[in-house]
C-alpha positions as CSV (number, residue, x, y, z in Angstrom):
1,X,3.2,-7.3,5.7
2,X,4.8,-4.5,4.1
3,X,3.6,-2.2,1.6
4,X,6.0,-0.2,-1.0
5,X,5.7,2.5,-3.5
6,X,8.4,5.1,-4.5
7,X,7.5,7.7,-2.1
8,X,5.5,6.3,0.5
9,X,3.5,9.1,0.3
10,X,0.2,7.8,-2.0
11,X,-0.3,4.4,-3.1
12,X,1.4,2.3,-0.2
13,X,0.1,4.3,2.5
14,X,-3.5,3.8,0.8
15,X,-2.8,0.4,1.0
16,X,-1.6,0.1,4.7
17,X,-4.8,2.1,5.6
18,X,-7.1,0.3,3.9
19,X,-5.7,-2.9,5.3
20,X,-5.4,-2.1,9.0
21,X,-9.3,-1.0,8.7
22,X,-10.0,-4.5,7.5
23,X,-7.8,-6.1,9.7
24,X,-7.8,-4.7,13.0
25,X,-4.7,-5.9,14.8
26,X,-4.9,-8.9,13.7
27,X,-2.5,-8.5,10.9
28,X,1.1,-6.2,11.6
29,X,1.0,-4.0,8.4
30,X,3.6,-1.5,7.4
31,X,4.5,0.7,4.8
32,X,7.3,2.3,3.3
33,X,9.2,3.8,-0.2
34,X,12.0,3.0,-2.1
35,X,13.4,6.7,-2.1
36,X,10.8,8.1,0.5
37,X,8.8,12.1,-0.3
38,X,8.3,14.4,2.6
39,X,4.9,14.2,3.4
40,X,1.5,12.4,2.6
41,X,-0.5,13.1,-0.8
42,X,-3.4,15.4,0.4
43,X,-5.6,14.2,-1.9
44,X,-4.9,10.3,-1.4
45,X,-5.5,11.3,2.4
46,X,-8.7,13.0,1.3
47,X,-9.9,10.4,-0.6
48,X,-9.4,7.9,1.9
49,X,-11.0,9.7,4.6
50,X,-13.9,9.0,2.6
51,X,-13.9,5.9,3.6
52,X,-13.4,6.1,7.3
53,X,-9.7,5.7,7.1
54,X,-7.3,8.6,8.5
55,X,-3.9,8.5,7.2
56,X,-3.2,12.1,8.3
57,X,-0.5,11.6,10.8
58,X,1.6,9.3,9.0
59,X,5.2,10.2,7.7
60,X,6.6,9.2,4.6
61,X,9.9,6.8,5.6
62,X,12.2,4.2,4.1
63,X,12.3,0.5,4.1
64,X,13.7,-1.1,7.3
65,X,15.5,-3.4,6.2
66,X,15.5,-5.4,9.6
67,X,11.8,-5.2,9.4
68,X,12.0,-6.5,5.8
69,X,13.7,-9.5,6.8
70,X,10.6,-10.0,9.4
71,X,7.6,-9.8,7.4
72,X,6.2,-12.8,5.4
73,X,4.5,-10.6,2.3
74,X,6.2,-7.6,0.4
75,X,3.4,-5.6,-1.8
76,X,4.8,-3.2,-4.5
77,X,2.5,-0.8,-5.9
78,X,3.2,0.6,-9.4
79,X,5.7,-0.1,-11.8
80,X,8.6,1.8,-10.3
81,X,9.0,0.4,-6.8
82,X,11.7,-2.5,-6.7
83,X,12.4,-4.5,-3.6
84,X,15.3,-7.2,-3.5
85,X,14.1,-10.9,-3.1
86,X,15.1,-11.5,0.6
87,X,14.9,-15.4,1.6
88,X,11.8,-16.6,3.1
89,X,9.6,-13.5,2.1
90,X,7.2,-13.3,-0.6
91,X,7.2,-10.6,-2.9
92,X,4.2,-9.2,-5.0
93,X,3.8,-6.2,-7.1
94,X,0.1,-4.3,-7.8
95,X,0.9,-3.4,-11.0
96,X,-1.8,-0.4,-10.1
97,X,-4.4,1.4,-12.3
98,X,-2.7,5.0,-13.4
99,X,-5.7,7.6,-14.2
100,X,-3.2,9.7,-15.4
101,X,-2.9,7.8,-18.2
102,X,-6.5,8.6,-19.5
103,X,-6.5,12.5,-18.6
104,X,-8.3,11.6,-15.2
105,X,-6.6,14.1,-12.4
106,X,-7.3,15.7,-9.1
107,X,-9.4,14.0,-6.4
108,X,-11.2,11.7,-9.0
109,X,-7.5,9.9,-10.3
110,X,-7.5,9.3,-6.2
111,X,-11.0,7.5,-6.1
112,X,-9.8,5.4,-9.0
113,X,-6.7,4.8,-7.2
114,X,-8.3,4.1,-4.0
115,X,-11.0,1.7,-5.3
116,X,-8.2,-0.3,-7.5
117,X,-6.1,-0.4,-4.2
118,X,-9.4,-1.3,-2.0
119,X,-9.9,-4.5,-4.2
120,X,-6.4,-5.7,-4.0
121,X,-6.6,-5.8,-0.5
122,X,-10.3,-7.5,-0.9
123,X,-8.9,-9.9,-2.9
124,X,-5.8,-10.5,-0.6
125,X,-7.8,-10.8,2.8
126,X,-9.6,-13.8,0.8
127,X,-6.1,-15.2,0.3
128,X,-5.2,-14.9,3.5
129,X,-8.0,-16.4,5.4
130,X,-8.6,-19.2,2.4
131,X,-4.6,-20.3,3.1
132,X,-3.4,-19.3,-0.1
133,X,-1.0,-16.7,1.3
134,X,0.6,-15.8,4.5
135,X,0.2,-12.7,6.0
């Protein structure tokens, strides 16, 4: 599965992490950005190291598009990231909470990102395994 946001430096990365730690290697999860930053948000790295995940040494980079056409489940996260339909992939966006929004900033707009993010990929693990969606 693939996981997209704009920069690939927050929300998608989140994502990826939190997913691999539920998954193991059981599932090949990636991530990526429609118009990729330069580095990793501190404070989404900081927030998920909270949890026990380490995103630390990963790179924001582009989609692959040859990957794209190899994985069964696109995730977008937020309202900005827009992938292509590609044939025999399934697209889905996490229209994500924004803190922001309500004048929450720093490392607790993270946490609120993170937990939002942390029950997606709950939610789609229980997908997964019930049959409901390939992964």
């Amino acid at each position: 599965m693939l996981f997209v946001c704009v920069k690939n430096g927050g929300k998608s990365q989140m994502a990826a992490g939190l997913m691999r730690q539920a998954t193991g290697e059981t599932v090949d999860v990636y991530s990526a950005g429609t118009n990729p930053g330069g580095e990793i948000n501190a404070l989404s790295a900081a927030s998920l190291l909270e949890l026990g995940v380490d995103i630390s040494s990963e790179r924001p980079k582009p989609i692959d598009h040859d990957l794209l056409e190899r994985v069964d489940l696109v995730i977008t996260l937020g309202r900005e990231a827009k992938v292509a339909p590609v044939p025999g992939v399934q697209l889905e966006n996490w229209d994500t909470d924004e803190p922001s929004d309500r004048g929450i900033d720093g490392i607790e707009r993270m946490r609120h990102v993170r937990d939002d993010i942390a029950g997606r990929v709950a939610s789609l693990i229980v997908r997964m395994t019930s049959g409901q969606i390939k992964g």
